[in-house]
C-alpha positions, 0 to 999 in steps of 0.5 A: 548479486542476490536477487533482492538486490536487483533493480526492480523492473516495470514493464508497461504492455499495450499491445502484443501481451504475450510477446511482450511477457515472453520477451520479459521471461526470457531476460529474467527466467529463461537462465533459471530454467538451465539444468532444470527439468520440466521448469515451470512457472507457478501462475497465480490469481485472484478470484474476482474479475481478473481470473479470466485475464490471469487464464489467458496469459499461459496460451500467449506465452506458449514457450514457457511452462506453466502450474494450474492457475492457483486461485488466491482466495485468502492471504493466510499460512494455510494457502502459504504452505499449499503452494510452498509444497507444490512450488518444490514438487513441480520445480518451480523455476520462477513465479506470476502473481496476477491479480490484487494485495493477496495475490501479489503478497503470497506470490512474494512469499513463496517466491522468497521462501523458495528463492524464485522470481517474482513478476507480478501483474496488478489488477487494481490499485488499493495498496502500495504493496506492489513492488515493496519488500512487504507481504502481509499474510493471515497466521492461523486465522488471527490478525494479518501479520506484515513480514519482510519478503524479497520485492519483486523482480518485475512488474506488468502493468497492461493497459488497458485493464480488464474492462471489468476492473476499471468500470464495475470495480472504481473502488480497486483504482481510487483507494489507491489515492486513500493510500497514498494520502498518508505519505506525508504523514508518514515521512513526517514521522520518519524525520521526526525520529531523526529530530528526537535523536538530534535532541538528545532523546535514547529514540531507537531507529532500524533505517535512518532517515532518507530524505532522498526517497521521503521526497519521492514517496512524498512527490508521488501523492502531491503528483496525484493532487496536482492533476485532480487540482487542474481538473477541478479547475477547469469545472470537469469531472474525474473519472476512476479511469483518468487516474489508473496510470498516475495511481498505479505508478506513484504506489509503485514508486512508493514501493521502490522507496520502501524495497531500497533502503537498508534494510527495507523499511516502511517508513517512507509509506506507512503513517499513523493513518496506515495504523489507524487502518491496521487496527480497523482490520482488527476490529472490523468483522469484515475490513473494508479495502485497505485504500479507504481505510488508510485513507480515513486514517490520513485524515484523522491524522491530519486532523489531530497534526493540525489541532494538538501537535505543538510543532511548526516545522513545515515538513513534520509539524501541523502541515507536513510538507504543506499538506493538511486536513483540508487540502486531503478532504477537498481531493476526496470530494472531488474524486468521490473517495469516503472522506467520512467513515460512516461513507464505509459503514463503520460506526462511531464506537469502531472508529474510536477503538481504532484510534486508541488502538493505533498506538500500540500496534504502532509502538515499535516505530519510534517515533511516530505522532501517536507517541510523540502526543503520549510522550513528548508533548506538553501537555503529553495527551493521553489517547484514549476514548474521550480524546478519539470522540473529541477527534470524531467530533472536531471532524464533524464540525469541520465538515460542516463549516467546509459544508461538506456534510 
C-alpha cells in the first residue's frame, strides 16, 4: 500500500508528551529506520511562540534521532530546497513539522519529495491545511503556488497548547472559524458543476461530485455554529480557548475529505471566499492570516449568492445547505471575528481588486459562482469594479440594518 494511501492517523496527548510520541514513532517510523544507518528525523519548526515547545519534543523522545531544529520562517522554494539537500545528507528517515501553515506545508513537501513520513504537530488553527494532500509553497518570491503533496501519516494535537498560543496569539484559533465559513460555498459549488454536466453543458470536472464527504466538511462549520449558537443563548461569553478543540478537529476533518478522494481535490473546502483570499495574498503587500481572509471572502460570497444568484436550490442556490450572509455574520460577532475588511486593515480599492481578481484565479474550477454569474446567469454579470463597489456597498448597508456598524 503507497503511503498516500494510508489511513491519516490523529493522536490526541494530554499528558506523558513524550512517551506518547515515541509510542506513535514506534508504529509508523520505527520500520523505516531498518537498514539505515544513522536515521534520523528531520524536526521542523516555526519562528513564533511554539519554537520552544518544538525544541523540547527531541530530549522527550530520546530513543530517536533527531536534525537540528530547522526554523521555517518562509514557505518558498529557497527553504524547500535547503532541506530537500539536508533530508539526503543526514538520512533522513521520516519527518516532524510542528508549528503553523508553513511549517506544516514544507514539511509535506519534502516528505513527499523524499517519500518519508510526515507527522505534523499544529500550533494554531488558521487554515484547513492540516492533513490535506495540499502545500502551498512561494516560487521565486512570486505569488504562493498550491501544489499536490502526499498528506500526512499522522497528527499530534497536545492539549493543552502552549499558553502562549491560545492567550497572546487568539487570532491562530478564530481564523480557523473564517476558514471554515466557506465550506458551504464551496461544496455548493462542487455540486453546481454536477448540476451543469447533468444539463447537458461540455463543464470539465477532475473529482466528480461526493456527497458523502460534501456533507462531512459541510457538518464540520454547522458543528462550530452550533456550539457559538447555545453559548449566545445562554447570554455567555466565547473564549479563543473554549473553540481550540471544535476548530482544530473540524479543518482536520476537512483535511481527510480533501486527502481522500481520487485524485485529491480541494473541492469540498475551498469556495469562491477561499479565491476572493488568494487574490488578496496577491495584492496585499502584506497578507493578513489566511482565516480572516477567506473568511471576509465567505461573506462577500454569500452576500453575492443571496442578491444576484437566480438558483433556489437549498444546497447550491442563494442558501447553500441553509446557510447564509446573516447566520455567517451574527457568528463573526459573537465571536469577535473581522466580519468588515477595514477590521483588517484592507481599504476599499483592495478589496474590490480582489473580487474582480477571483475569478480568474478561480478559472480552472469549473464550475464555481464566479463563472456561473459571467456565463450561465440571465442576465450574465460582468465582474468588474463597479459590480465589486456595489457588492462592498450592499454589504455596508446591510450591517447597518443588522446594526452592526
Amino acid at each position: 500500500m503507497r503511503e498516500e494511501d494510508l489511513e491519516i492517523e490523529v493522536v490526541e496527548i494530554k499528558k506523558n508528551l513524550g512517551r506518547e510520541i515515541t509510542k506513535l514513532f514506534d508504529k509508523i517510523i520505527l520500520p523505516k529506520t531498518k537498514g539505515v544507518e544513522s536515521p534520523k528525523i528531520m524536526l521542523l519548526n516555526g519562528s513564533g511562540p511554539t519554537k520552544k515547545f518544538a525544541k523540547k519534543i527531541p530530549k522527550k523522545v530520546s530513543k530517536y534521532s533527531f536534525t537540528e531544529p530547522q526554523e521555517i520562517k518562509e514557505a518558498d522554494s529557497e527553504t524547500c530546497t535547503k532541506l530537500l539537500e539536508l533530508a539526503q545528507k543526514e538520512n533522513i528517515v521520516a519527518l516532524l513539522s510542528v508549528g503553523g501553515g508553513k511549517v506544516l506545508d514544507v514539511g509535506k513537501f519534502v516528505g513527499s519529495y523524499h517519500k518519508k513520513s510526515v507527522i505534523v504537530c499544529p500550533t494554531s488553527t488558521t487554515h484547513d491545511g492540516i492533513c490535506s494532500s495540499r502545500a502551498v509553497i512561494r516560487k521565486n518570491g512570486e505569488y504562493h503556488r498550491s501544489i499536490n503533496v502526499n498528506p500526512p501519516r499522522a497528527v499530534i494535537l497536545h492539549w493543552p497548547w502552549p499558553e502562549s498560543c491560545t492567550k497572546t496569539h487568539p487570532e491562530y484559533i478564530l481564523s480557523g472559524l473564517g476558514d471554515l465559513s466557506d465550506k458551504p460555498n464551496a461544496c455548493a459549488d462542487w455540486l453546481l458543476t454536477k448540476v451543469m454536466q447533468e444539463r447537458g453543458e461540455d463543464v470539465k470536472e477532475e473529482t466528480n461530485f461526493n456527497k458523502t464527504k460534501s456533507k462531512k466538511s459541510v457538518d464540520a462549520f454547522k458543528e462550530i455554529l452550533d456550539i457559538l449558537k447555545k453559548k449566545e443563548e445562554k447570554g455567555e461569553a466565547i473564549t479563543p480557548v473554549e473553540l481550540v478543540k471544535p476548530v482544530m478537529h473540524s479543518l482536520i476533518t476537512c483535511g481527510k475529505q480533501m486527502s481522500s478522494l481520487e485524485p485529491p481535490s480541494a473541492r469540498p473546502a475551498s469556495g469562491p471566499g477561499h479565491l476572493i483570499s488568494h487574490a488578496l495574498d496577491k495584492i496585499l503587500p502584506q497578507p493578513r492570516l489566511h482565516g480572516y481572509q477567506v473568511g471576509i471572502g465567505a461573506l462577500i460570497s454569500y452576500y453575492i449568492r443571496e442578491k444576484y444568484l437566480d438558483l433556489d436550490e437549498k444546497l447550491y442556490g442563494k442558501k447553500p445547505y441553509g446557510i447564509g450572509f446573516e447566520e455567517v455574520a451574527r457568528a463573526f460577532k459573537y465571536a469577535r471575528i473581522p466580519k468588515h475588511w477595514k477590521e483588517l486593515g484592507i481599504d476599499d480599492g483592495d478589496m474590490i481588486n480582489a473580487i474582480v481578481e477571483a475569478p480568474e484565479i478561480g478559472k480552472d474550477r469549473w464550475f464555481n459562482l464566479f463563472e456561473y454569474l459571467k456565463e450561465d446567469h440571465k442576465p450574465k454579470i460582468n465582474i468588474d469594479g463597479i459590480f465589486a463597489n456595489e457588492i462592498l456597498s450592499g454589504i455596508e448597508e446591510r450591517y447597518k440594518e443588522m446594526y452592526f456598524i
